[in-house]
C-alpha positions in Angstrom: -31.1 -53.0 25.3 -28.4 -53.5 23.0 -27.6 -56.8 21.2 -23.9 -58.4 22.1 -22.6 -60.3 19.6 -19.4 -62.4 21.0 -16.4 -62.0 19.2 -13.5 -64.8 18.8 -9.8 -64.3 19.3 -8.7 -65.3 16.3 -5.1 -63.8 16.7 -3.5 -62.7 13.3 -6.4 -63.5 11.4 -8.7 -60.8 13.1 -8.9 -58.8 9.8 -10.7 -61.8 8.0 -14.0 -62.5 8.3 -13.7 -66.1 7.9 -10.8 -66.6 10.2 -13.0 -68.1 13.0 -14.3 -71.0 10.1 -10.8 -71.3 8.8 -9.8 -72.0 12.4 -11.8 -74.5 12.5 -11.4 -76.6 9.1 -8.0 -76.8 10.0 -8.7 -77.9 13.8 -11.3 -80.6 11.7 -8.7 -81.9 9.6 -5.9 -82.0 12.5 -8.7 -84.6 14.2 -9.0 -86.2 11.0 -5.5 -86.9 10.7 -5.1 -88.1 14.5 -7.9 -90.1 14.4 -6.7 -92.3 11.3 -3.2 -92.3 12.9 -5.1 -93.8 16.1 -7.2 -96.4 14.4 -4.2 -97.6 12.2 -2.8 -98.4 15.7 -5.9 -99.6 17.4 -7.1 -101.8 14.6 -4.2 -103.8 14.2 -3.6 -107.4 15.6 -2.7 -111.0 14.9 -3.8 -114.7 16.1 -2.5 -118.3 14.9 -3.2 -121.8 15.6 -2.0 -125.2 14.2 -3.7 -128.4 14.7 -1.6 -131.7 15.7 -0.7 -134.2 12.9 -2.4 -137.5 13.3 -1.5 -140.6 11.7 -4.2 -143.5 11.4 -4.1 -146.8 12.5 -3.5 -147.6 8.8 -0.6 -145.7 8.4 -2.4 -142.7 7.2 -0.7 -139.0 7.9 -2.6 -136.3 8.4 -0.8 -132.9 7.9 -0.4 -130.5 10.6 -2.5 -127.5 9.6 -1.2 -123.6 11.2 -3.5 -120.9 10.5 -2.5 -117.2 10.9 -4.7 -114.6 11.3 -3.6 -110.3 10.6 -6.3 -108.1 11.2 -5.8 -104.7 9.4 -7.2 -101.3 9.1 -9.7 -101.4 6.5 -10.1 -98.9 3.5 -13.4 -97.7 4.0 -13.0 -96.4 7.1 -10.5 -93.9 5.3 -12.5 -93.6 2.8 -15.4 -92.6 5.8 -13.2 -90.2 7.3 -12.2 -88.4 4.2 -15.9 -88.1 2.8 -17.1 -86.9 6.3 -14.6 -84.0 6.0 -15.2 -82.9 2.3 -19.1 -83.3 2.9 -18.9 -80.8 6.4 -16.4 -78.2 4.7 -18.6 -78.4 1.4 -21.9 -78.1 3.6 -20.1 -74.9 5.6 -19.5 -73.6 1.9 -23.2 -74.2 0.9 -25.4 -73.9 4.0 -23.4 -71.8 6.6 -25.0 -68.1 7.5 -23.1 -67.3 10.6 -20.1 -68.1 12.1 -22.0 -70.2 14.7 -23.3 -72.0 12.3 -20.5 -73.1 10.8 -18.7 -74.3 13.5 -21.7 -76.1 14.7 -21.0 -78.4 11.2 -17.8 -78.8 11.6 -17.6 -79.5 15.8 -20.3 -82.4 14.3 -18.2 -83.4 11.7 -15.3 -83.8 14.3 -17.9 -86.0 16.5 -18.3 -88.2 13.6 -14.7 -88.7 12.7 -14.5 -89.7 16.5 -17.1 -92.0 16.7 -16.7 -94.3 13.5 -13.0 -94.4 14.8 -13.7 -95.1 18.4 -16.3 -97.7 16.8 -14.6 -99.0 14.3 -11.1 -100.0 16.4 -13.3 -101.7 19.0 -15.8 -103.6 16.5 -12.4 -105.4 14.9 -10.5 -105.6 18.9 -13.2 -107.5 20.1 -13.9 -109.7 17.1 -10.5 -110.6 17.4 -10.3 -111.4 20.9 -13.3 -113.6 20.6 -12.1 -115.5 18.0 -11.8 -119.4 18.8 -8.2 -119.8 17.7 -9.5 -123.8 17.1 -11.7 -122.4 14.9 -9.2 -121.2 12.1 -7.7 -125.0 12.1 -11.2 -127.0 12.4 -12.8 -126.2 9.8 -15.2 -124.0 11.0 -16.8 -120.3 9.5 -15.0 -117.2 10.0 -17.1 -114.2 9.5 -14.9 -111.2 9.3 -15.4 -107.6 10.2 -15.9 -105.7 7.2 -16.4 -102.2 6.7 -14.8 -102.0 10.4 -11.4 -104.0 9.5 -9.9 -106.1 7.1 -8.7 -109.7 8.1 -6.5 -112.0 6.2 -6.5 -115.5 6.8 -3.4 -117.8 6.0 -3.6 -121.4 6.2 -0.5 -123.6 5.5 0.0 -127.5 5.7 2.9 -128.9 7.4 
């Protein structure tokens, strides 16, 4: 019984043997670029909060204090995204005997990108949301999200 080996449509580049793994380094860095685009938008947000001005019985003021609050995309997540794309194209280059192969790295590479993005823009959402606005004026410990956003925290006195 003869072997079948499947063949890929790969359009005008049918003559190139690589065509199929070219196809798909270009289809990797296309989610690449989408998914940064998306987590730019995803990971963004803001919150505030001032505390009331008291004056003493002694005729003390105390300052109202405002706190803002941006959360930001954060550099490593880039930084992430672009090292998971060198590291599958450079492992295709290295490691790849078949076709199959090849896009088996690269469809797991694209899984990755997805992932840490997906992760990433929910990890810094939810921190966010949780966040005590109270607890930017009282006083309190912020932790921020780090590797998964970037927060910067701005406190003024009225």
């Amino acid at each position: 019984m003869p072997m079948m080996t499947p063949t890929v449509d790969t359009g005008q580049l049918s003559r190139l043997p690589a065509g199929p793994v070219l196809m798909r380094i270009r289809r990797l860095i296309v989610t690449a670029g989408l998914a940064a685009f998306a987590y730019t938008v995803l990971s963004s947000g803001s919150a505030g909060s001032c505390s009331d001005g008291v004056t003493s019985a002694d005729g003390v003021v105390t300052p109202t204090t405002c706190a803002h609050l941006a959360l930001r995309p954060s550099w490593a997540v880039y930084a992430a995204l672009a090292v998971i794309v060198f590291v599958a194209i450079g492992r295709v280059a290295r490691r790849a005997e078949t076709v199959e192969a090849a896009r088996r790295i690269l469809d797991r590479a694209a899984v990755a990108i997805v992932v840490i993005v997906l992760v990433s823009a929910a990890v810094g959402l939810v921190w966010i949301m949780t966040l005590s606005p109270q607890s930017l004026t009282d006083g309190s410990a912020v932790l921020f999200p780090f590797p998964f956003s970037s927060a910067e925290l701005t406190i003024t006195h009225e």
